[in-house]
DRENPA-3360 file (N, C-alpha, C; in nm, 2 decimals, always signed):
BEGIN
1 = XXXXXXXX = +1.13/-0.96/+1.15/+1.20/-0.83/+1.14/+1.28/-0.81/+1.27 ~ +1.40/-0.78/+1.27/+1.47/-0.68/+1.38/+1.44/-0.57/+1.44 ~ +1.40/-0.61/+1.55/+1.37/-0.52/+1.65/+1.44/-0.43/+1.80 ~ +1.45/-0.31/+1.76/+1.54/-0.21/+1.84/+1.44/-0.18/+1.97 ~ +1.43/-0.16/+2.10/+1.28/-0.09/+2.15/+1.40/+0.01/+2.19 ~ +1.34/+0.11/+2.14/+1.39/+0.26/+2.17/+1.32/+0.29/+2.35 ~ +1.19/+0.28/+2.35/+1.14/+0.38/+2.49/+1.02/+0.26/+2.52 ~ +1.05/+0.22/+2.70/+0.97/+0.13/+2.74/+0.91/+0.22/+2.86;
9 = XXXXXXXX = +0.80/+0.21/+2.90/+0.66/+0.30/+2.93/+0.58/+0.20/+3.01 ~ +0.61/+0.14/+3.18/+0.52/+0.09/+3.25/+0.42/+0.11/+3.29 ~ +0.33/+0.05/+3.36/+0.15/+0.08/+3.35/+0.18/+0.12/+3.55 ~ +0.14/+0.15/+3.58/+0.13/+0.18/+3.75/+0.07/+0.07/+3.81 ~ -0.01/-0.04/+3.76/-0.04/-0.15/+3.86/+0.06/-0.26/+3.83 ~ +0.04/-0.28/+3.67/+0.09/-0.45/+3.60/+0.11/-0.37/+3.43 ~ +0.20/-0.43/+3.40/+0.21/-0.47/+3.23/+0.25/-0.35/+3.21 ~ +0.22/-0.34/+3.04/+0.30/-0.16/+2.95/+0.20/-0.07/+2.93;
17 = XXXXXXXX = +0.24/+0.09/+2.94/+0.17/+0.17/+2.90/+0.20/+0.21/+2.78 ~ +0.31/+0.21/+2.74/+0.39/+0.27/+2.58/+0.49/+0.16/+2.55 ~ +0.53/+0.11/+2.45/+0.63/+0.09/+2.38/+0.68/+0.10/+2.26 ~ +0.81/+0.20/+2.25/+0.85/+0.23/+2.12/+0.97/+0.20/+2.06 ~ +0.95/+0.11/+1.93/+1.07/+0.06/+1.89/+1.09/+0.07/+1.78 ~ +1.17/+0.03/+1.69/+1.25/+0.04/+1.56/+1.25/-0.02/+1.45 ~ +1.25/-0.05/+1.40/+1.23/-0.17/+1.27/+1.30/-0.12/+1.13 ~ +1.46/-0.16/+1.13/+1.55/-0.08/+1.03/+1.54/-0.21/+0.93;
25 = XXXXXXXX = +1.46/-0.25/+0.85/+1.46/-0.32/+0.75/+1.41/-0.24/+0.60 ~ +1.46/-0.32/+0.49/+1.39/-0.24/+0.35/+1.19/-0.26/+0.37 ~ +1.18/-0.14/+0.30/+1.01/-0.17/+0.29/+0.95/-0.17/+0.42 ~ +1.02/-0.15/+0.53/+0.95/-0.15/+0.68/+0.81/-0.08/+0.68 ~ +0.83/+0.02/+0.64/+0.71/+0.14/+0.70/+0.64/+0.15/+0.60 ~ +0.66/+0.05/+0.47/+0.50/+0.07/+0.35/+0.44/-0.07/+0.41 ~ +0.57/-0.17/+0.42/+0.48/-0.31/+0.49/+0.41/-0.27/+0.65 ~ +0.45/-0.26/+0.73/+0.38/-0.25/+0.88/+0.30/-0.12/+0.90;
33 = XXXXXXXX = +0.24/-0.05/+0.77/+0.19/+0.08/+0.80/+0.05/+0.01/+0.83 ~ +0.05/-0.12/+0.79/-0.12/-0.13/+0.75/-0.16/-0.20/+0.90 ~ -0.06/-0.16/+1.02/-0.06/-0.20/+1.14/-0.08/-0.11/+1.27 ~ -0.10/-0.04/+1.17/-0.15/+0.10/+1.26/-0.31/+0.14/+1.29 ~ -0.35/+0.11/+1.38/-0.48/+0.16/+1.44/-0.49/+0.09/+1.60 ~ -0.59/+0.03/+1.58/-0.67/-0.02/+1.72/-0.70/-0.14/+1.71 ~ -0.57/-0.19/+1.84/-0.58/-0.35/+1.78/-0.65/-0.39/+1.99 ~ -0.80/-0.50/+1.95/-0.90/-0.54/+2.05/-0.82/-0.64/+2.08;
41 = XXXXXXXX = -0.83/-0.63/+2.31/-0.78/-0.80/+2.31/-0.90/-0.82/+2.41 ~ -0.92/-0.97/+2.40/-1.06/-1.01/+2.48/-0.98/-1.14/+2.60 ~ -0.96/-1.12/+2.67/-0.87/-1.30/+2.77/-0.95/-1.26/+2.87 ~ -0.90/-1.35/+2.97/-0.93/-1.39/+3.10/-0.80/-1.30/+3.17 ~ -0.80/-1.22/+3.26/-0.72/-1.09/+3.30/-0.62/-1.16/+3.40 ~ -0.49/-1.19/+3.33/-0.41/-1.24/+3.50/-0.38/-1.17/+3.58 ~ -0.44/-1.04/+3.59/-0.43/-0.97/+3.74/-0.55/-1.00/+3.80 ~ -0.61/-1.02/+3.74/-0.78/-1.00/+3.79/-0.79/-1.17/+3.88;
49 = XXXXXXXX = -0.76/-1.19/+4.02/-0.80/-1.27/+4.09/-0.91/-1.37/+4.08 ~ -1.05/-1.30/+4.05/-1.13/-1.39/+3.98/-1.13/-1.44/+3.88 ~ -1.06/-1.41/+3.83/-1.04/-1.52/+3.66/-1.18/-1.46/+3.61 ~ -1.18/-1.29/+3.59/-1.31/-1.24/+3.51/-1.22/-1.20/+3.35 ~ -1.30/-1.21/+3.29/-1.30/-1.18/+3.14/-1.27/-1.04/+3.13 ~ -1.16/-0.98/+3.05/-1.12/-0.90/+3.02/-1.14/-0.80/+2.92 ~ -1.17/-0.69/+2.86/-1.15/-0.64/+2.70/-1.05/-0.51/+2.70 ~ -0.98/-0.51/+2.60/-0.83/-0.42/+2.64/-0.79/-0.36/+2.50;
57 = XXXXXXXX = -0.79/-0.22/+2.48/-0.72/-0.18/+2.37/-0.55/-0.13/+2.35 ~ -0.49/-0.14/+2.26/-0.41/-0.08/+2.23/-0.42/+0.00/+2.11 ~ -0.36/+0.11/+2.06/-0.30/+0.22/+1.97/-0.17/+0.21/+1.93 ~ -0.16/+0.14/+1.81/-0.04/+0.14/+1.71/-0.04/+0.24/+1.59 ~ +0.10/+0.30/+1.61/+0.12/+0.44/+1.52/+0.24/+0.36/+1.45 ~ +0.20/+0.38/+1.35/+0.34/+0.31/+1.28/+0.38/+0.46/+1.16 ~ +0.53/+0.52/+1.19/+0.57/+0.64/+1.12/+0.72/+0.62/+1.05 ~ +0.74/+0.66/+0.98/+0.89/+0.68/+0.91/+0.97/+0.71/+0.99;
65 = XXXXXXXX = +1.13/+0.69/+0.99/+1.21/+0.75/+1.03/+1.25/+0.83/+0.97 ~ +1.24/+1.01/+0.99/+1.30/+1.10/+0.93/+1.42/+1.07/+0.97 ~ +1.53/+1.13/+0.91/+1.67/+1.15/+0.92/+1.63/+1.30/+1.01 ~ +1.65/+1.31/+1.14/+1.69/+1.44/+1.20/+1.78/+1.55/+1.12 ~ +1.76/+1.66/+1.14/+1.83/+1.76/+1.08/+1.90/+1.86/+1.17 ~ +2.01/+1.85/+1.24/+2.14/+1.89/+1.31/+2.22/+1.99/+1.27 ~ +2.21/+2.02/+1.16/+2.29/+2.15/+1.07/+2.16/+2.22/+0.99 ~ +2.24/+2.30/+0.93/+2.12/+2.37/+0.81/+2.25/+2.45/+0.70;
73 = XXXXXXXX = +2.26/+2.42/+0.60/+2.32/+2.52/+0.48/+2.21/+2.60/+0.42 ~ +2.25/+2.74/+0.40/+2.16/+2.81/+0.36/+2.24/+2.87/+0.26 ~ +2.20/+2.84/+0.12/+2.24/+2.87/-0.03/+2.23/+3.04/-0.03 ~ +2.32/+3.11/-0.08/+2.38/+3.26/-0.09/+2.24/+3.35/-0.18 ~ +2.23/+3.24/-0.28/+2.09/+3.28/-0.30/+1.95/+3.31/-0.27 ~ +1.97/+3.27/-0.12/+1.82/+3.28/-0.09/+1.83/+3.39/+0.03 ~ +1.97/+3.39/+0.04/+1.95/+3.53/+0.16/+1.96/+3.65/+0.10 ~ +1.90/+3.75/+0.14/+1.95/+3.90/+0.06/+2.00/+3.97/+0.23;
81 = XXXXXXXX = +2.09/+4.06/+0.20/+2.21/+4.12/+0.33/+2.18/+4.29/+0.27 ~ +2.15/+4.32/+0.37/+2.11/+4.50/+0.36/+2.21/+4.56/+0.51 ~ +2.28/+4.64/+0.46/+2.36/+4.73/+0.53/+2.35/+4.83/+0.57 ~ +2.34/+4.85/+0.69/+2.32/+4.98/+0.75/+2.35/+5.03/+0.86 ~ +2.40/+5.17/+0.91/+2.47/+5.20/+1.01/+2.38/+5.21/+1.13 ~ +2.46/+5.14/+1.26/+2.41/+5.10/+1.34/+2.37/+5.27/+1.44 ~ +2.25/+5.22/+1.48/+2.19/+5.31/+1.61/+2.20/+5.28/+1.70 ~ +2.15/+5.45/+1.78/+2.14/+5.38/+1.95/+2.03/+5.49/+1.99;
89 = XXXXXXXX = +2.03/+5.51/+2.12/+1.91/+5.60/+2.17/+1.85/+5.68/+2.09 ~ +1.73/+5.69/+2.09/+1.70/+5.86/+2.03/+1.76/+5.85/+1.88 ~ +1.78/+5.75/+1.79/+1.79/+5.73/+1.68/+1.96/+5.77/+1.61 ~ +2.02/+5.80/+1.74/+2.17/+5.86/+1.68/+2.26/+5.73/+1.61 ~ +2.32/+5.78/+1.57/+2.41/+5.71/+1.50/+2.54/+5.68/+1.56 ~ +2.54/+5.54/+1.59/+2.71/+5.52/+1.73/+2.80/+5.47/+1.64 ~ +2.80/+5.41/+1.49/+2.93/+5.43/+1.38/+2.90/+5.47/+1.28 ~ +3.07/+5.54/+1.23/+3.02/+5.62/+1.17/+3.07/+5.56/+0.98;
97 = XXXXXXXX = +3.04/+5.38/+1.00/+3.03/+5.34/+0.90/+2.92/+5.23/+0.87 ~ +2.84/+5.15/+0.75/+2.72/+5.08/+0.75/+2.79/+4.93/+0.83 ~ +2.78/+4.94/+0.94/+2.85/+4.82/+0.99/+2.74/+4.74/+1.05 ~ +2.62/+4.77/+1.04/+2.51/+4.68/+1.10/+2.44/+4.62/+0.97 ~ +2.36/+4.47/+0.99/+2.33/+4.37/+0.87/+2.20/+4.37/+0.92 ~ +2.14/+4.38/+0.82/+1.99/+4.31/+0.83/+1.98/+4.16/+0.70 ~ +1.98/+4.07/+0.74/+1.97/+3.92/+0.68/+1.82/+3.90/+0.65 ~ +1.79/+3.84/+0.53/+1.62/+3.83/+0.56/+1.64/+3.69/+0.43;
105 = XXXXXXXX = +1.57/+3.60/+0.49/+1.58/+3.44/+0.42/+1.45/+3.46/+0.35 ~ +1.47/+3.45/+0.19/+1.42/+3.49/+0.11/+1.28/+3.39/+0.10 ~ +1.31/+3.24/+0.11/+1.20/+3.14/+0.12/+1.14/+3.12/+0.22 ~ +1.16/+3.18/+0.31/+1.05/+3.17/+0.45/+1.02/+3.33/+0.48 ~ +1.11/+3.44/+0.48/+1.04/+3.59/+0.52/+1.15/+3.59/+0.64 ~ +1.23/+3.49/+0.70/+1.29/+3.51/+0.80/+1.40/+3.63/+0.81 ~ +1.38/+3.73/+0.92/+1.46/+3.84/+0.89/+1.56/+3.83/+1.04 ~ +1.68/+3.88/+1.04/+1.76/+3.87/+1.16/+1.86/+4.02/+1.14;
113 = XXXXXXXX = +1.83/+4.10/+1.25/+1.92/+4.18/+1.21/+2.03/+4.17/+1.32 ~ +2.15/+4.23/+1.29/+2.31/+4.21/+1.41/+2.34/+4.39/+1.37 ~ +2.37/+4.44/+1.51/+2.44/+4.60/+1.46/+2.54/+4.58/+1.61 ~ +2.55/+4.47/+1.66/+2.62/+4.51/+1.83/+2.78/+4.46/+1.79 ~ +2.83/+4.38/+1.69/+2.96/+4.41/+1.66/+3.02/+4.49/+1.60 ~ +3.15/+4.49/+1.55/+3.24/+4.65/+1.61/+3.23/+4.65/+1.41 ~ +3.22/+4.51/+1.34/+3.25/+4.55/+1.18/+3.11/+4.49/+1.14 ~ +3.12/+4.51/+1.01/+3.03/+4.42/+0.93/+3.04/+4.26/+0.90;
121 = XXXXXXXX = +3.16/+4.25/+0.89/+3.21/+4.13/+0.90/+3.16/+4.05/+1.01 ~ +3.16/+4.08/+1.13/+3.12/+3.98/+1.26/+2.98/+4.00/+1.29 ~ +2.90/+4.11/+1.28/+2.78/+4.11/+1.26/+2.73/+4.04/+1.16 ~ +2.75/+4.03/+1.01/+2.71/+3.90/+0.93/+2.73/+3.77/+0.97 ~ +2.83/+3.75/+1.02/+2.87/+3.60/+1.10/+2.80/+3.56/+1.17 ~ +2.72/+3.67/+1.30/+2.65/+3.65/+1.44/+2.50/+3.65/+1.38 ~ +2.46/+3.73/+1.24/+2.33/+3.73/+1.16/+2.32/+3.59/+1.13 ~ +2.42/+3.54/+1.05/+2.38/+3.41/+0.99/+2.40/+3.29/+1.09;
129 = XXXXXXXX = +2.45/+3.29/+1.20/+2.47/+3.17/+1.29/+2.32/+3.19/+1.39 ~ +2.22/+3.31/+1.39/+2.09/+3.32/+1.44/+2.00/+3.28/+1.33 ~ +2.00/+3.31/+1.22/+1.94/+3.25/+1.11/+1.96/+3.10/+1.09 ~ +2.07/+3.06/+1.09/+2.10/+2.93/+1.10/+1.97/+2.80/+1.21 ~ +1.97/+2.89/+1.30/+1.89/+2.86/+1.41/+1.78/+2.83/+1.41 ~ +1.76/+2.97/+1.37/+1.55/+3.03/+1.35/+1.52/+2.90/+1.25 ~ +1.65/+2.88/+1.10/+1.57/+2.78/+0.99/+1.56/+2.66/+1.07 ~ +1.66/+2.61/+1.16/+1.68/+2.48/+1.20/+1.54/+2.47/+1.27;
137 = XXXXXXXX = +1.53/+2.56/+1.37/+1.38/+2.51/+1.48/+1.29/+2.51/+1.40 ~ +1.24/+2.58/+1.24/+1.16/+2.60/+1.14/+1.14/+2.44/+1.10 ~ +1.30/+2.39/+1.02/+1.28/+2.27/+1.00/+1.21/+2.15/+1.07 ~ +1.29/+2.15/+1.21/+1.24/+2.02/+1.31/+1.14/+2.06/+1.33 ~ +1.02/+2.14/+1.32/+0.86/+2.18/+1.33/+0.81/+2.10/+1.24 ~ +0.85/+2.14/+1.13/+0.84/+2.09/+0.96/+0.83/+1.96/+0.97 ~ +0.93/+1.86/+1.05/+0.96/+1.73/+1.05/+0.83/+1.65/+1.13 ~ +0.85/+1.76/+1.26/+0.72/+1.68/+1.37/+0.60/+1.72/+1.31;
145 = XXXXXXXX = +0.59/+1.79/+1.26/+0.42/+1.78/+1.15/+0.39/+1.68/+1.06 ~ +0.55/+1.65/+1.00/+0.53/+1.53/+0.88/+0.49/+1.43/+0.95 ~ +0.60/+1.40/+1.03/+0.54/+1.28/+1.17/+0.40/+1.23/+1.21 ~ +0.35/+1.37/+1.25/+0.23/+1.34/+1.31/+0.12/+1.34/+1.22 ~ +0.16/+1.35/+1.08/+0.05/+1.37/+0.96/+0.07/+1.22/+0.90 ~ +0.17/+1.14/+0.93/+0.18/+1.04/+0.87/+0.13/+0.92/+0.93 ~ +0.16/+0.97/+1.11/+0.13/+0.86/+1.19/-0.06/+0.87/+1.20 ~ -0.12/+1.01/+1.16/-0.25/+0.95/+1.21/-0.30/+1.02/+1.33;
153 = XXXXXXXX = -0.41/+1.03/+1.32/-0.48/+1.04/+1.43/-0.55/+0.92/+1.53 ~ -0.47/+0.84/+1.60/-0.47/+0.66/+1.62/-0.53/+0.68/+1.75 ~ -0.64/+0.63/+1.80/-0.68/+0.64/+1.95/-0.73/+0.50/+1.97 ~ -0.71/+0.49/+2.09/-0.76/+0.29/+2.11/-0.90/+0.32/+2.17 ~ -0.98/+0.32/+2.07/-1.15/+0.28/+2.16/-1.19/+0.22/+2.05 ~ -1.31/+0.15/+2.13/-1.40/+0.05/+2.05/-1.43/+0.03/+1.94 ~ -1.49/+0.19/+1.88/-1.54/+0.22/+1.75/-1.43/+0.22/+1.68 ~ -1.31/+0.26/+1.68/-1.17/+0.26/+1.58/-1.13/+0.10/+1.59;
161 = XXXXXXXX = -1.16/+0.06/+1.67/-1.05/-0.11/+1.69/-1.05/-0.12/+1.48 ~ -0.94/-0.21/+1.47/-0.93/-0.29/+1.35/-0.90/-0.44/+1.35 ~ -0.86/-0.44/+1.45/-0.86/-0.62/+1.48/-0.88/-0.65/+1.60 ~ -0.91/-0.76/+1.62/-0.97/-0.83/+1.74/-0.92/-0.96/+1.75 ~ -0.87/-0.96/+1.92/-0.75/-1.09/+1.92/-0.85/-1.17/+2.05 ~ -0.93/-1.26/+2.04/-1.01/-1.30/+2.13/-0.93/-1.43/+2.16 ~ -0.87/-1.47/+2.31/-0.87/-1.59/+2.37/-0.95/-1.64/+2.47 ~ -1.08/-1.58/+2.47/-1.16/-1.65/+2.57/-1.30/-1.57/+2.54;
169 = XXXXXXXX = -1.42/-1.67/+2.51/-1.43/-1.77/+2.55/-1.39/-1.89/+2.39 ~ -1.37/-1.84/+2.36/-1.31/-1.92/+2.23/-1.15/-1.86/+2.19 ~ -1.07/-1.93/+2.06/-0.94/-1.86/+2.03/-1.00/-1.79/+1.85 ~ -0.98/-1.64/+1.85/-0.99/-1.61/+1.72/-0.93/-1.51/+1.65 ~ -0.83/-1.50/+1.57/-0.81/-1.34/+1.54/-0.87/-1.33/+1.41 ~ -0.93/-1.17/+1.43/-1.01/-1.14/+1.31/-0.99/-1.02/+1.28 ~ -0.96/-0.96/+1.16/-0.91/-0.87/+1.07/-1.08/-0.80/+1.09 ~ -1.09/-0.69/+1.10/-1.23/-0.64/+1.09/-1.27/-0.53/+0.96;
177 = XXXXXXXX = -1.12/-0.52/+0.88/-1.10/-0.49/+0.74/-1.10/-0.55/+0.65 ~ -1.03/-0.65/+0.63/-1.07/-0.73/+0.55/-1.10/-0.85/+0.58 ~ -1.16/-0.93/+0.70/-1.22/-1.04/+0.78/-1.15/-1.14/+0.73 ~ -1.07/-1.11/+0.75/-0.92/-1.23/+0.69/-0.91/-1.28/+0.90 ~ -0.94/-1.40/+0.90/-0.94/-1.43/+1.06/-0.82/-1.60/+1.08 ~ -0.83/-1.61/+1.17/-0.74/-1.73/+1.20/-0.77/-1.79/+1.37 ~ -0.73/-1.91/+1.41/-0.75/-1.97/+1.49/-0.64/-1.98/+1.60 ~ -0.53/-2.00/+1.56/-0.40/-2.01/+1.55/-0.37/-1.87/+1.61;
185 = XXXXXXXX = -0.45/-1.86/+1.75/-0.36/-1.72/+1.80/-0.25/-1.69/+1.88 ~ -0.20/-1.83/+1.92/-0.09/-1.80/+2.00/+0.02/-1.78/+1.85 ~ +0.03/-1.80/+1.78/+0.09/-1.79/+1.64/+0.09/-1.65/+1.59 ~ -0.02/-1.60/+1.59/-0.01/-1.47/+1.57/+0.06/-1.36/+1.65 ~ -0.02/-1.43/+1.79/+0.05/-1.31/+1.89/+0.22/-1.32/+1.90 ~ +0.26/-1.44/+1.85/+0.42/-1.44/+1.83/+0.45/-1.41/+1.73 ~ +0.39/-1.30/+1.66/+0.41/-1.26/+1.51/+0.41/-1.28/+1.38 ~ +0.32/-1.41/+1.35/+0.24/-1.47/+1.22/+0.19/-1.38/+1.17;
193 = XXXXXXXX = +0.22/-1.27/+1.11/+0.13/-1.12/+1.06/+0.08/-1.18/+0.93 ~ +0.18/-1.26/+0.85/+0.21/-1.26/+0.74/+0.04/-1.23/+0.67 ~ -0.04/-1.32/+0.69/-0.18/-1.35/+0.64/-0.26/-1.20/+0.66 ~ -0.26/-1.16/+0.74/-0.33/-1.02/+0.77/-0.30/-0.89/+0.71 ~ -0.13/-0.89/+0.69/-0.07/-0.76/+0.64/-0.06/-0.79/+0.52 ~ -0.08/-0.91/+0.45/-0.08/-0.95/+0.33/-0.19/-0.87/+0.29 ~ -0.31/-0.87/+0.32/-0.46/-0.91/+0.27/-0.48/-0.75/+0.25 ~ -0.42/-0.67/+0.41/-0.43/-0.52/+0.37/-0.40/-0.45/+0.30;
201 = XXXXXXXX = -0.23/-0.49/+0.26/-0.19/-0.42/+0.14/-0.23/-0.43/+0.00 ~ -0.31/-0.56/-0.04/-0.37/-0.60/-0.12/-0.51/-0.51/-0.13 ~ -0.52/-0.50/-0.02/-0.69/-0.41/-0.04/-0.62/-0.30/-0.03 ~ -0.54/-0.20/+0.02/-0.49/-0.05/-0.02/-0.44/-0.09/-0.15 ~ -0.35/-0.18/-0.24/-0.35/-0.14/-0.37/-0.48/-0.13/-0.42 ~ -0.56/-0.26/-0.41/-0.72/-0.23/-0.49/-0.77/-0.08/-0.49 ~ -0.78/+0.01/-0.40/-0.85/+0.12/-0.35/-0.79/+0.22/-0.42 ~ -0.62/+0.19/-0.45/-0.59/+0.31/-0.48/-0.59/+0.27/-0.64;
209 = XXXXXX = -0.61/+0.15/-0.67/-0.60/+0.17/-0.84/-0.75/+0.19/-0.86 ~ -0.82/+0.18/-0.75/-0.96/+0.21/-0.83/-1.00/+0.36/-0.80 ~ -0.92/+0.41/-0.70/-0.91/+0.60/-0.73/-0.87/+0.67/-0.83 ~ -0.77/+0.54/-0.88/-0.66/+0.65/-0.97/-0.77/+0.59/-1.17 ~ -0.80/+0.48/-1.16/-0.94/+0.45/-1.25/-1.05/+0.51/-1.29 ~ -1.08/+0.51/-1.14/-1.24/+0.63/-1.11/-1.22/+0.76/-1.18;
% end
């Protein structure tokens, strides 16, 4: 796969603390989802002067790319527009025509009202360019929830690991879901997935035809 890295994230001694990149191919994010958790490394530490044995986690979130949302159209139908003459102190009345809007977006409850321009006309314009707004920040909330609902709750410790990539004191990688393992780890770590992401998508179909069975 083609790989973009969007955001590189160094460690304060040696090596990475984050790295986030891109993968714009078909079927990206149903194939590599099953790559997401807590993947174990076990080596001999090349910072570590004594040549002591190491164990090291990482946290892989693997999420969709939403399409960001930069505009917002808001269908005529869903707003309802109430008219009414604009106040001021002490409840008086400063025109003496219904030149102030109250906007209220029918599918969310969002209300915006405008009474500080001189017609109705530009007060609806200044109502709906604030509404425009409110839905937009409404939306990208909407989005970063989906995000974070899809990517998981992923933390690198022991008890979550899902695979284990051991180069010392032996070479092993081992699937701890489906114990699909291999020898051949410099192979993997250069991205031989094939055998591993195979085995998992094969056990996520099993599980879900035997939910949808059950």
């Amino acid at each position: 796969y083609a790989v973009k890295v969007m955001d590189t994230s160094y460690a304060e001694e040696a090596g990475l603390k984050s790295v986030t990149f891109e993968v714009n191919v078909p079927y990206a994010y149903g194939n590599l989802s099953v790559e997401g958790g807590t993947h174990r490394l076990v080596r001999i530490s090349p910072f570590d002067n004594q040549g002591r044995r190491q164990t090291s986690f990482a946290a892989v979130e693997v999420i969709p790319l939403i399409e960001g949302t930069d505009s917002i159209d808001i269908p005529e139908n869903e707003l309802k527009i109430d008219v009414f003459r604009s106040s001021g102190p002490g409840g008086q009345s400063v025109n003496t025509t219904d030149s102030a809007v109250r906007m209220t977006h029918l599918p969310t409850g969002t209300v915006v009202s405008m009474q500080n321009e001189k017609s109705q006309i530009q007060n609806r314009a200044a109502a709906l360019r604030v509404m425009q707004s409110r839905l937009l920040l409404l939306k990208k909330a909407e989005e970063a929830a989906e995000r974070k609902e899809l990517a998981g709750d992923i933390k690198a410790s022991w008890g979550d690991q899902m695979r284990s990539y051991v180069l010392n004191p032996y070479q092993m990688v081992k699937d701890l879901r489906t114990n699909v393992e291999t020898s051949d780890t410099q192979g993997v770590l250069d991205g031989d997935l094939d055998a591993f992401m195979g085995a998992s998508l094969a056990q996520r179909v099993g599980a879900t035809r035997g939910a949808t069975e059950g």
